[in-house]
C-alpha positions in Angstrom: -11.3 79.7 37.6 -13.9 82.0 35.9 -11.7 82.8 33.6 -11.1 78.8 32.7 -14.5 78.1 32.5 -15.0 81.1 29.9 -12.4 79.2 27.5 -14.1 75.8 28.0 -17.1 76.7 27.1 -15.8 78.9 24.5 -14.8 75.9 22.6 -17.6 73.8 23.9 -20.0 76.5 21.5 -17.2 76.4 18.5 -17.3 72.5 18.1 -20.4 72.3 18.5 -20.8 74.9 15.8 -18.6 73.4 13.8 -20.5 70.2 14.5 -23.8 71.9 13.3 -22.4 73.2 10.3 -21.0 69.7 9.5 -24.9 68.3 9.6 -26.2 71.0 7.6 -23.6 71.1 5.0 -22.8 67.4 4.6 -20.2 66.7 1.8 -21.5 65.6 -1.4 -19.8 62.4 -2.6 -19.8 59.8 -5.6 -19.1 56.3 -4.8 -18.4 53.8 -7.9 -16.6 51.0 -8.9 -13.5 50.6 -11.6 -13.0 46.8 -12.9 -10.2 45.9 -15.1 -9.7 41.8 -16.0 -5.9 41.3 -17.4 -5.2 37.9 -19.4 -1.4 36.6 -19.2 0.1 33.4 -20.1 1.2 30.9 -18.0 4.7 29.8 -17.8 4.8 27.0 -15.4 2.9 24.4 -14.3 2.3 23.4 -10.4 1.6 19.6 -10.1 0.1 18.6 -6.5 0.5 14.8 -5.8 -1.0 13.0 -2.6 0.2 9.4 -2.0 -2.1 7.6 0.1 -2.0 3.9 1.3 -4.2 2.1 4.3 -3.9 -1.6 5.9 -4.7 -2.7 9.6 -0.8 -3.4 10.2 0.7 0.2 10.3 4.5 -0.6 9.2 2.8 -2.4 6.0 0.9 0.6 4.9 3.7 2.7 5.7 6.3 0.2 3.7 3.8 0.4 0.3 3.8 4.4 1.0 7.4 4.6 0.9 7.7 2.9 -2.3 5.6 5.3 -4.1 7.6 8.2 -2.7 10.6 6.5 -4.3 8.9 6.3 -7.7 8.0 9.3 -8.3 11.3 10.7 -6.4 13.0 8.6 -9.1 11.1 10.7 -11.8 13.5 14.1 -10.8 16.4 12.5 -12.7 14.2 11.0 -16.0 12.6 14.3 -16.4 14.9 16.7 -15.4 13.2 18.3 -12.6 15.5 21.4 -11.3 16.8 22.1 -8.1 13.8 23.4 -5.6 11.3 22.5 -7.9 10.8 19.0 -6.3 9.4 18.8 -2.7 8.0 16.0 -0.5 5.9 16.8 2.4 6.1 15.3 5.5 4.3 11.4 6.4 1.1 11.6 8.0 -0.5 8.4 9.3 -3.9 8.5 10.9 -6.0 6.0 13.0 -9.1 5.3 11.4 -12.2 3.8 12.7 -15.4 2.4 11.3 -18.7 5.3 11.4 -21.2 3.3 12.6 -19.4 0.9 15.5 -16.6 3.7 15.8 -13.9 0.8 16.3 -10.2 0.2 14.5 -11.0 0.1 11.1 -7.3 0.5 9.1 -4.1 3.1 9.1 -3.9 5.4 6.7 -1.3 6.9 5.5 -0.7 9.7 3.6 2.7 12.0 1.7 2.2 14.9 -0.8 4.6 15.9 -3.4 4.6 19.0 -4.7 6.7 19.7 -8.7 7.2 22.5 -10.7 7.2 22.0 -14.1 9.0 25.1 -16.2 8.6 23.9 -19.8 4.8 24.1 -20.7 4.9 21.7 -23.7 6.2 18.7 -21.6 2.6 18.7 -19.6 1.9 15.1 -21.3 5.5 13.6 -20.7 4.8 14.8 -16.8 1.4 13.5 -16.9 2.5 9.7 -18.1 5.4 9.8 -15.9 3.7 11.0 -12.7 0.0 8.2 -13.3 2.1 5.7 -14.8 4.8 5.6 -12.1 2.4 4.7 -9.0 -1.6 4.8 -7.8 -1.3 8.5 -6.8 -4.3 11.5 -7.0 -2.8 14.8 -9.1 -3.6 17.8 -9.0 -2.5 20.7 -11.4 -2.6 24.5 -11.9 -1.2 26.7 -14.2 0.9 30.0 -12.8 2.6 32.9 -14.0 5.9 34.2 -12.4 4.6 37.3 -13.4 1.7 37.4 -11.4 2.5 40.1 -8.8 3.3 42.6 -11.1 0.6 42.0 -13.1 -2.0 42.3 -10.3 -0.5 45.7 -9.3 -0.6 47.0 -13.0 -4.2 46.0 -13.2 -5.0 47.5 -9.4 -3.9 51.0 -10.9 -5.7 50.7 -14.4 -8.8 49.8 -11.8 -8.9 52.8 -9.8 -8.4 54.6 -13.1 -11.3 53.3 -14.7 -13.2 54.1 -11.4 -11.9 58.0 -11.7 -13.1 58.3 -15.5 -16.7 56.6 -14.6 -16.8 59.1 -11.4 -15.9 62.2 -14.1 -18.4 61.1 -16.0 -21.2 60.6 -13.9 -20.3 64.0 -12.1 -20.4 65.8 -15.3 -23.7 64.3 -16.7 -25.2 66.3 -13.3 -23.1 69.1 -13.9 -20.8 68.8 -11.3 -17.1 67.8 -10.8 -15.3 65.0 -8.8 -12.6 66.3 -6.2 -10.2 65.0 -3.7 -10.9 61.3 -3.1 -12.4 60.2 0.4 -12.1 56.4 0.3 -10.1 54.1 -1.5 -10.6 50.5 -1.3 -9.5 47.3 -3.4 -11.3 43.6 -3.5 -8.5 41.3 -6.0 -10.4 38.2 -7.7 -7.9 36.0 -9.6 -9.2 33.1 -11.3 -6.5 30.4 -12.7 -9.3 29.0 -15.3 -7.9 25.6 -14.9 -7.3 22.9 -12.1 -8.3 19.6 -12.5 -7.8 16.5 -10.5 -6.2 13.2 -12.3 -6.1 9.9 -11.0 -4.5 6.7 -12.4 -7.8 5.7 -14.3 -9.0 9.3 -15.4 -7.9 12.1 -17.1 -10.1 15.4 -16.8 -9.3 18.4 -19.1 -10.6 21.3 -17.9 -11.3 23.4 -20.7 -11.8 22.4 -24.3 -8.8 23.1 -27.0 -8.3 26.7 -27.9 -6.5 27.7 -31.1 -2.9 28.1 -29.3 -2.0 24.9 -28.5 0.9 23.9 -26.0 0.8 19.8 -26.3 -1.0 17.1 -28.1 -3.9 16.7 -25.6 -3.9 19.7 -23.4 -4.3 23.1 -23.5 -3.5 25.9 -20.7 -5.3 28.9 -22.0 -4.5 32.0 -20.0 -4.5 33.4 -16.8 -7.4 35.9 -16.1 -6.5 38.7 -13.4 -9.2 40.3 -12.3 -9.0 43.6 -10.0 -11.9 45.9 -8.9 -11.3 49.2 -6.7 -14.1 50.6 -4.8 -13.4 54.6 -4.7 -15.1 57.5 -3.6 -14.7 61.3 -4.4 -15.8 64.7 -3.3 -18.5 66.6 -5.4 -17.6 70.2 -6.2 
C-alpha cells in the first residue's frame, strides 16, 4: 500500500510539473486569416414558380389552381424542358381568416414548380413563356454545376494565402511559423443575382455587362468566396 501511494504521488508531482512548465512556457502562436473570391460562369438557370389562388368555396380555388399547373406543365413540351428538370411540388391549401375579427376570410391555395433551364441564351423565351402562360410569382437564380469543385479549389488556395500571410508576419518579427494548431473554414457564396418576377414586372438585377447572354438580360458570374481561419506555432 506504501509502495502504491509512492507511485501516485509520484505522478501526482510529474503532471503537475508538467502542468507548471505548460504555464510558464506557453506556446507562441500566430492566428490569421487567408481569403480567396473565385468567379465562374453560370451554366444553368434555376426558375422557382409559386401558383397561388384564394376564394371562400375551396373546390373553386383549387379548380383555378389546377389550371395554372396545366399551363405551365404544358410549357415542358413547347420549350423542350429535359427529363428531371421539371418538378411540381405538392398542393397546399390553407384556411385563412381575417386579423382583426380572426373569422373565415378565404382558402388559399398554393403549388410551386421548380425548372431547370440548361441553355443560358433562352432566359427571355423562358421568361415570356412562364408570365405569359398564367398569373404566377417567379423566381430565378443562376448556378454552376461546377460549384463543388470550385468551392474546394478555392478552400485550399484560402488556407494557402493564410500560410504565406502567417510567413510573413512571422518573419517581419524574426521568427518562423511551425506546425499548425487550428484549422478552421467559414464558406460565403454569393450568386450576385435573384430577382423576383411577376406577371406585371420585370426586375433585372444587375445592369448589362459587356458579355451578354440574351437581348434584355444578363447573368454575370458566380462569385465564390472562401476564408480559412488558421493558426500556427511560433519557432
Amino acid at each position: 500500500m506504501k509502495s502504491f501511494k509512492k507511485i501516485v504521488f509520484s505522478l501526482i508531482l510529474l503532471f503537475g510539473s508538467t502542468a507548471l512548465a505548460a504555464e510558464e512556457n506557453p506556446i507562441r502562436s500566430i492566428s490569421v486569416t487567408g481569403t480567396i473570391e473565385t468567379k465562374i460562369a453560370p451554366d444553368h438557370v434555376v426558375w422557382s414558380i409559386t401558383l397561388t389562388d384564394t376564394h371562400q368555396d375551396m373546390l373553386t380555388a383549387k379548380n383555378r389552381n389546377d389550371e395554372k399547373v396545366k399551363a405551365v406543365v404544358a410549357l415542358r413540351d413547347k420549350l423542350n424542358i429535359g427529363e428531371g428538370d421539371f418538378e411540381t411540388d405538392y398542393i397546399s391549401i390553407s384556411r385563412v381568416n381575417e386579423r382583426n375579427t380572426n373569422t373565415f376570410s378565404h382558402f388559399l391555395v398554393r403549388r410551386n414548380v421548380t425548372i431547370r433551364q440548361r441553355d443560358l441564351k433562352r432566359f427571355d423565351e423562358f421568361l415570356d413563356s412562364l408570365v405569359s402562360s398564367a398569373e404566377m410569382e417567379v423566381r430565378f437564380s443562376f448556378e454552376s454545376s461546377q460549384i463543388h469543385q470550385v468551392r474546394a479549389e478555392t478552400r485550399l488556395k484560402a488556407l494557402k494565402a493564410a500560410r504565406d500571410k502567417a510567413t510573413a508576419l512571422a518573419e517581419a518579427v524574426g521568427a518562423k511559423i511551425g506546425r499548425v494548431l487550428t484549422i478552421n473554414e467559414h464558406p460565403q457564396v454569393d450568386t450576385r443575382q435573384g430577382s423576383i418576377l411577376s406577371n406585371s414586372a420585370f426586375i433585372q438585377s444587375r445592369p448589362p455587362e459587356a458579355d451578354l447572354a440574351t437581348d434584355r438580360f444578363v447573368p454575370g458570374a458566380i462569385t465564390v468566396e472562401m476564408t480559412v481561419y488558421a493558426t500556427f506555432e511560433l519557432e
